[in-house]
N, CA, C and O atoms as a DFTB+ gen file, in Angstrom:
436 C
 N C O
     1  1       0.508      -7.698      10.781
     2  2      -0.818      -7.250      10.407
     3  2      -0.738      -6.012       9.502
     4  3      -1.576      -5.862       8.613
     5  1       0.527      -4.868       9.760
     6  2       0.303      -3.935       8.956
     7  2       0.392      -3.722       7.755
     8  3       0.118      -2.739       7.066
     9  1       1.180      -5.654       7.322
    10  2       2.191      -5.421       6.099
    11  2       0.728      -5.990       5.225
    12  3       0.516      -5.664       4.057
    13  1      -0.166      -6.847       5.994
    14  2      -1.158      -7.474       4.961
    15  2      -2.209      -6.645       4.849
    16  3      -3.156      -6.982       4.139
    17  1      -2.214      -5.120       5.702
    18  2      -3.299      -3.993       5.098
    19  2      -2.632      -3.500       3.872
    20  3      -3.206      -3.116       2.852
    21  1      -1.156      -3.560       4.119
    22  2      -0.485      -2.402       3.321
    23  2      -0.802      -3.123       1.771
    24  3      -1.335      -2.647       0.768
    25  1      -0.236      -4.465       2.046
    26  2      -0.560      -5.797       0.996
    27  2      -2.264      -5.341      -0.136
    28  3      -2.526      -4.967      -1.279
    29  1      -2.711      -5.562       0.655
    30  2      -4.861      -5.270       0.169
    31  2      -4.520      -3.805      -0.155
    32  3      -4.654      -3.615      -1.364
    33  1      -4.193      -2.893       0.396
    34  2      -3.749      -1.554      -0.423
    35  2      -3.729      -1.272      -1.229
    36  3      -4.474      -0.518      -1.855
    37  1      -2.526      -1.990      -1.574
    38  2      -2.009      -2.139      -3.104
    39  2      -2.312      -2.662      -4.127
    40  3      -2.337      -2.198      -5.267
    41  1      -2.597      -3.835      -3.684
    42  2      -3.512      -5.008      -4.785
    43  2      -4.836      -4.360      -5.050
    44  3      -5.286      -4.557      -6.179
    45  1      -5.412      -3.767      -4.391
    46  2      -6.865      -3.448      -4.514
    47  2      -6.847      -2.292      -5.159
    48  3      -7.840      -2.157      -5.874
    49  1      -5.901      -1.166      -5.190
    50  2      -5.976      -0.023      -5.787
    51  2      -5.755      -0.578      -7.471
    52  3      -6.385      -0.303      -8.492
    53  1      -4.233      -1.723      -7.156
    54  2      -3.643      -1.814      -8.729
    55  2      -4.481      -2.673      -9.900
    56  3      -4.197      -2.695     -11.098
    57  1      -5.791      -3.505      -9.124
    58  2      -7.000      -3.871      -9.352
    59  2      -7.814      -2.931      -9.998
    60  3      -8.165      -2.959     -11.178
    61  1      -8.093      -2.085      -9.132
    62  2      -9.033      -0.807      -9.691
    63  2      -8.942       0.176     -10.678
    64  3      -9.830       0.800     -11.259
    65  1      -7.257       0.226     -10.810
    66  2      -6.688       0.864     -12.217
    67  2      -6.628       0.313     -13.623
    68  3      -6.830       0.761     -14.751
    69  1      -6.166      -1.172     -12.944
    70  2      -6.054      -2.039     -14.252
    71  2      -7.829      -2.314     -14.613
    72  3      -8.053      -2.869     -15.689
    73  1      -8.553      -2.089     -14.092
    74  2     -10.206      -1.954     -14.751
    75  2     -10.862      -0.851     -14.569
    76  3     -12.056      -0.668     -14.329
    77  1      -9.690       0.127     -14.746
    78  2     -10.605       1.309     -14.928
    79  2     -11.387       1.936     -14.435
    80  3     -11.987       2.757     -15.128
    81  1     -11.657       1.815     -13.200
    82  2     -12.203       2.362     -11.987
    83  2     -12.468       3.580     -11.843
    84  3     -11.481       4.291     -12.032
    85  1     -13.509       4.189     -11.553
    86  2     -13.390       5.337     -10.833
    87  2     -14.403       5.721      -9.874
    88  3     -15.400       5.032      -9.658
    89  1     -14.178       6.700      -9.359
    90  2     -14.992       7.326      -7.975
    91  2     -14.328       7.181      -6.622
    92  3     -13.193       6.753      -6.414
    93  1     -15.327       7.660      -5.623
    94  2     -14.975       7.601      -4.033
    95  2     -14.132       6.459      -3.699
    96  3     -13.020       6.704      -3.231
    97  1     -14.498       5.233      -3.871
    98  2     -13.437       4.044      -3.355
    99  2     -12.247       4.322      -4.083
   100  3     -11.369       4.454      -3.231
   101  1     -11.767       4.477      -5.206
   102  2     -10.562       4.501      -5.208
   103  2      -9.781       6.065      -5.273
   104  3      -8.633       6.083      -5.718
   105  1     -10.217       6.954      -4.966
   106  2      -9.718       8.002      -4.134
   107  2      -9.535       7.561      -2.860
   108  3      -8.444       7.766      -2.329
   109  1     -10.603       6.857      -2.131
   110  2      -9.784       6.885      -0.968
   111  2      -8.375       5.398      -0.382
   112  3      -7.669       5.248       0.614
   113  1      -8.580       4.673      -1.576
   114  2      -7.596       4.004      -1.312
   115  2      -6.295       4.596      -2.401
   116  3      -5.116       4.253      -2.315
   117  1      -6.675       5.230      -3.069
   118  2      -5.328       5.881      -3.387
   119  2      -4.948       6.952      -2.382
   120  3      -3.897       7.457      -2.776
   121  1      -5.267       7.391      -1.499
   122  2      -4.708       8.211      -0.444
   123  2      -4.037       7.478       0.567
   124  3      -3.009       7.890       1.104
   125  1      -4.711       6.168       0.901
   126  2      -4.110       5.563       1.450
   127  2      -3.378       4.732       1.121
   128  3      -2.697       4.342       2.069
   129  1      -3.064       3.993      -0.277
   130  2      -1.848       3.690      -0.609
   131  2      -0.570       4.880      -0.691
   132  3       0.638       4.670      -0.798
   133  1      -1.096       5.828      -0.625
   134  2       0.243       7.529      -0.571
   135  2       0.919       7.540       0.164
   136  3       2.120       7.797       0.246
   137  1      -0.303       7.060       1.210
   138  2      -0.054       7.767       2.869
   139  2       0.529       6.658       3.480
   140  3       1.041       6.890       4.576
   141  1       0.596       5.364       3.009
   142  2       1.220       4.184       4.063
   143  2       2.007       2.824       3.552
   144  3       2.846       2.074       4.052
   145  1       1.196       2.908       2.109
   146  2       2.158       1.526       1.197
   147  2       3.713       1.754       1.165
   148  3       4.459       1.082       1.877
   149  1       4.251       2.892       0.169
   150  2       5.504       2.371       0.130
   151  2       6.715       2.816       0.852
   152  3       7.883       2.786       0.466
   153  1       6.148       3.297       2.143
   154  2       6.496       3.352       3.355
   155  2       6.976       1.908       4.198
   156  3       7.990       1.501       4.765
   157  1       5.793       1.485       3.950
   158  2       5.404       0.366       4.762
   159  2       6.677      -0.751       4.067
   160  3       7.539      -1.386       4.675
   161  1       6.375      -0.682       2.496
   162  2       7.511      -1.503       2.239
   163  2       9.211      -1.599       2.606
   164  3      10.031      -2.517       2.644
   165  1       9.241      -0.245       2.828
   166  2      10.486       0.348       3.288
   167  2      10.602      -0.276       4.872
   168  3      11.107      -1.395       4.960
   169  1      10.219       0.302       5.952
   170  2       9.942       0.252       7.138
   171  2       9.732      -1.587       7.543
   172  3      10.155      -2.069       8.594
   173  1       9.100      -2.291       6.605
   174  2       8.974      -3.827       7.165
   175  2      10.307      -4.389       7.255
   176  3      10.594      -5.045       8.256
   177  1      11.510      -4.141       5.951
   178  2      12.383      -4.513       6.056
   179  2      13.644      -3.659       6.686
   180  3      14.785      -3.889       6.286
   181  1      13.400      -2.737       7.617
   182  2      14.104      -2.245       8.244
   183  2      13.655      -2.450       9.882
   184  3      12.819      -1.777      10.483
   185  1      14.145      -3.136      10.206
   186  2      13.811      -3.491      11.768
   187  2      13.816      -2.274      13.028
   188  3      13.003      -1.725      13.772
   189  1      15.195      -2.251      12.756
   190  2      15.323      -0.863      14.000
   191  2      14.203       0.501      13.218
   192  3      13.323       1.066      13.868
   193  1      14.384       0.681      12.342
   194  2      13.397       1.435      12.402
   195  2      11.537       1.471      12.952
   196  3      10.846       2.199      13.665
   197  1      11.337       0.247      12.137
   198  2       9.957      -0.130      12.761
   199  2       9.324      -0.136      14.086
   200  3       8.154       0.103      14.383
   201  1      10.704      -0.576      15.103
   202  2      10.044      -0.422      16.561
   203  2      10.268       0.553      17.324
   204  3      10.400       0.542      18.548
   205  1      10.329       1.691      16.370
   206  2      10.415       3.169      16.874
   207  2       9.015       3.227      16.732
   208  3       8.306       3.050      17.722
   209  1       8.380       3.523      15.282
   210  2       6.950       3.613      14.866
   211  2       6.725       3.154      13.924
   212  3       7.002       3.864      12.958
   213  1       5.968       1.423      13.528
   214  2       5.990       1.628      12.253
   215  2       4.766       2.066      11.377
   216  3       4.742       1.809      10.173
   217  1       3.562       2.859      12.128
   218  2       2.760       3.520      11.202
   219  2       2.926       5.030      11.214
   220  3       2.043       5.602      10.575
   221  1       3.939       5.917      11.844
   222  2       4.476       7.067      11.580
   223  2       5.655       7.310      10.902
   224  3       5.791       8.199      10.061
   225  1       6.826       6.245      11.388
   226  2       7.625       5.948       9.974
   227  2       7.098       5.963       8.507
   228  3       7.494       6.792       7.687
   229  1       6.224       5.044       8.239
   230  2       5.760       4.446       7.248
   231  2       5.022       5.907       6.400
   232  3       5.385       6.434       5.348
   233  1       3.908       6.265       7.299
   234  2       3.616       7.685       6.881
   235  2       4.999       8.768       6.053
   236  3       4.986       9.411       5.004
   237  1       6.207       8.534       7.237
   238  2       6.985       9.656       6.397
   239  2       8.111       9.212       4.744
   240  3       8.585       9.762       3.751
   241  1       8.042       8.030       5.334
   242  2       8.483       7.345       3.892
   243  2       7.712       7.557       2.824
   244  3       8.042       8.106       1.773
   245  1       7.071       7.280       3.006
   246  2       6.027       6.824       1.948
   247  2       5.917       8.288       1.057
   248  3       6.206       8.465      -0.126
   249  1       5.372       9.308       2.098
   250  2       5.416      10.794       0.799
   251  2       6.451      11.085       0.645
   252  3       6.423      11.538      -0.500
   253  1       8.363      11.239       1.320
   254  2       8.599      11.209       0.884
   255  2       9.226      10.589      -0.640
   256  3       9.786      11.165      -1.572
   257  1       8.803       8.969      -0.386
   258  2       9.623       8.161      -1.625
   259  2       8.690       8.825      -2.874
   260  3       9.046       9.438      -3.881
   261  1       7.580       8.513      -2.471
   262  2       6.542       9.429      -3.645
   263  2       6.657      10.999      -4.195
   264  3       5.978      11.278      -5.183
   265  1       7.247      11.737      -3.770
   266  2       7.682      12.852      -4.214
   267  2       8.875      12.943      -4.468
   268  3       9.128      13.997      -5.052
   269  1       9.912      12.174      -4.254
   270  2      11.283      12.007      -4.757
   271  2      11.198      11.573      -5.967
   272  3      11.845      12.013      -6.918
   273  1      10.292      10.571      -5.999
   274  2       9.956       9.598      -7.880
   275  2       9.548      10.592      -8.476
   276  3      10.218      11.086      -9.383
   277  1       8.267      11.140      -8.067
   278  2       7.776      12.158      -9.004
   279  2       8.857      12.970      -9.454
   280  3       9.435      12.789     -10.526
   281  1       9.164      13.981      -8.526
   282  2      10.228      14.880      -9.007
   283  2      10.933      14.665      -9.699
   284  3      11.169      15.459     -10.610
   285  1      11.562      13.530      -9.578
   286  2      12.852      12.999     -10.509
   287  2      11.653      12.552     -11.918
   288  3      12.270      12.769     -12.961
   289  1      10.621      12.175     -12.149
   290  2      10.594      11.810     -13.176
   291  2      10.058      13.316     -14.234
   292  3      10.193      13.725     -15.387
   293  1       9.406      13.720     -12.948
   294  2       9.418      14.880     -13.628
   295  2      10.236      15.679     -14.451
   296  3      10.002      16.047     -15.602
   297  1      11.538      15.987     -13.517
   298  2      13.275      16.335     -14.205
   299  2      13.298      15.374     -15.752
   300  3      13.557      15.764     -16.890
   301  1      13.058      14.505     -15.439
   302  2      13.832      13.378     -16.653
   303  2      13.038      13.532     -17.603
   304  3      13.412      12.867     -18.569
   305  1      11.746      14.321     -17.870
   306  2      10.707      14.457     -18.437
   307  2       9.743      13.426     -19.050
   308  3       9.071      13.547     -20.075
   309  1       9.816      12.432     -18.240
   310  2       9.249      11.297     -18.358
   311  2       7.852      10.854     -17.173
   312  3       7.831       9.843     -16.470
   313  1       7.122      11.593     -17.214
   314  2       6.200      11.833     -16.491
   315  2       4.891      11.128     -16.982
   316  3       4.304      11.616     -17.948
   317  1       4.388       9.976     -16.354
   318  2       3.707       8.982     -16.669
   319  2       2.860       8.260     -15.246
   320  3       3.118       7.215     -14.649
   321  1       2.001       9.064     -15.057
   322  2       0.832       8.867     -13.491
   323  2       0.690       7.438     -12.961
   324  3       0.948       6.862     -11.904
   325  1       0.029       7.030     -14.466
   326  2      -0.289       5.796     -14.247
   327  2       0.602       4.538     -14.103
   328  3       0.592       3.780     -13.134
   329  1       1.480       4.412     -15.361
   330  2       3.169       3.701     -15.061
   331  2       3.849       4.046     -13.880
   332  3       4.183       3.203     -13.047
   333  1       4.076       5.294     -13.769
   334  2       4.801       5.502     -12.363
   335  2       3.975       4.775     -10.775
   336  3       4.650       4.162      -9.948
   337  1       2.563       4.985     -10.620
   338  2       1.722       4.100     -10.010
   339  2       2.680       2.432     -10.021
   340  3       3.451       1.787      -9.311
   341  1       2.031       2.366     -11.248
   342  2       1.536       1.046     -11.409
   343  2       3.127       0.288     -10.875
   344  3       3.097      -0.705     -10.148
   345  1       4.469       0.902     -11.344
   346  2       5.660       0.406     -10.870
   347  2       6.000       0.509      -9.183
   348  3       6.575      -0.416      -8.610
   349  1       5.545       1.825      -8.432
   350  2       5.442       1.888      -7.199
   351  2       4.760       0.948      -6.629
   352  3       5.283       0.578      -5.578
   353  1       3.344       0.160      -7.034
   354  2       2.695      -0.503      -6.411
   355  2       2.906      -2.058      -5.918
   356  3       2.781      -2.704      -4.877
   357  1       3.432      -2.351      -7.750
   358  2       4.504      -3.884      -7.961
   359  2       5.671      -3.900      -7.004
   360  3       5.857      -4.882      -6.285
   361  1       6.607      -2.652      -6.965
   362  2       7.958      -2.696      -6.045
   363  2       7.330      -2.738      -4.509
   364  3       7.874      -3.496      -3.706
   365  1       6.493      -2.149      -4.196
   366  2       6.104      -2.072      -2.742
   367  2       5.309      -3.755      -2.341
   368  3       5.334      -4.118      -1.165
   369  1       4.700      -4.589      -3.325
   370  2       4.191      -5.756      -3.117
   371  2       5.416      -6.526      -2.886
   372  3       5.540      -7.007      -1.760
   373  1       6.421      -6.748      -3.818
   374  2       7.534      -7.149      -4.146
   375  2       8.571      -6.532      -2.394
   376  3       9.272      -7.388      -1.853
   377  1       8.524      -5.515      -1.943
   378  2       9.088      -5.044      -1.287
   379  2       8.594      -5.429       0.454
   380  3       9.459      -5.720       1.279
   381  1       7.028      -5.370       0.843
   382  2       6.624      -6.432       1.524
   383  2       6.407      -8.042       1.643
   384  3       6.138      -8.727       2.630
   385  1       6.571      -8.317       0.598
   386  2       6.938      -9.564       0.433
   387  2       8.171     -10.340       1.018
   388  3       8.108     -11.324       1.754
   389  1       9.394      -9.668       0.520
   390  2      10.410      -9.925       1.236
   391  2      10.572      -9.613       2.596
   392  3      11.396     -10.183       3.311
   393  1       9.684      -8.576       3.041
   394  2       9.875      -8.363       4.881
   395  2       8.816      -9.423       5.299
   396  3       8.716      -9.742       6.484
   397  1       8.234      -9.826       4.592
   398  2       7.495     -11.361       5.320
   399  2       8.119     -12.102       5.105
   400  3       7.640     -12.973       5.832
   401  1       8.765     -12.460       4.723
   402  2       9.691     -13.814       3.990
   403  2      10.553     -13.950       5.562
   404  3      10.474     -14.789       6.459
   405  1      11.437     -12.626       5.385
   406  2      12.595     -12.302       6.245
   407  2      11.846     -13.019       7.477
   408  3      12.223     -14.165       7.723
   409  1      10.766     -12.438       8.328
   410  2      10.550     -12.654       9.640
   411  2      10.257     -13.821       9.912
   412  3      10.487     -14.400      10.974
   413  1       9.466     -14.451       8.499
   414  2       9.342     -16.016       8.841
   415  2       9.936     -16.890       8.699
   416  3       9.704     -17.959       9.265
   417  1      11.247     -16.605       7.583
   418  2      12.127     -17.794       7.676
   419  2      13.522     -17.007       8.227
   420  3      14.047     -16.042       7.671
   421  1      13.957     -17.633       9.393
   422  2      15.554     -16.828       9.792
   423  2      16.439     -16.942       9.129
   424  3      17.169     -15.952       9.077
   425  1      16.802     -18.045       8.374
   426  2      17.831     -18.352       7.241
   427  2      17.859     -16.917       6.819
   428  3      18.904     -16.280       6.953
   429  1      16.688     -16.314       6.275
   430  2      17.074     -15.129       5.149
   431  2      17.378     -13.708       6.014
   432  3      17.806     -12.706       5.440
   433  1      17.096     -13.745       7.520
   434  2      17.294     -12.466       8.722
   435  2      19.100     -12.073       8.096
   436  3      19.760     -11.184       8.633
């Protein structure tokens, strides 16, 4: 269930960018894609981690992977809000995807 909020997250924010969106709804789903997407992508395909916590895990992934990118792109001086978004959002779809795959078919466990 958490991976198909995290799923609508993402799609719905990367929806709202690619048409230009603005206001209250997508502030608050860009906080919550911050605060839990590419966490979540991380955390689905890591098992032992997940059944520690996987919506407090997910929380700490997630800002950190997002401030590690930034920073570094920052360093590289290639600093781009929206691209950098828009690639976090694709890898984290791409990245829950495969932790659904995994649980439903065992071949790929």
């Amino acid at each position: 269930m958490l991976d198909i909020v995290a799923a609508l997250i993402a799609a719905g924010l990367l929806a709202l960018v690619v048409a230009d969106r603005v206001g209250p709804p997508r502030l608050l789903i860009a906080l919550a894609f911050a605060f839990f997407v590419p966490g979540r992508a991380v955390v689905t395909n890591w098992q032992r981690i997940e059944r520690w916590s996987g919506v407090g895990v997910s929380l700490v992934f997630s800002l950190a992977i997002l401030t590690v990118v930034a920073t570094v792109s920052l360093w590289l001086r290639a600093w781009h809000p929206l691209a950098l978004f828009e690639a976090e959002a694709v890898l984290s779809l791409i990245g829950l995807g495969i932790g659904a795959s995994r649980r439903r078919l065992p071949r790929l466990r």
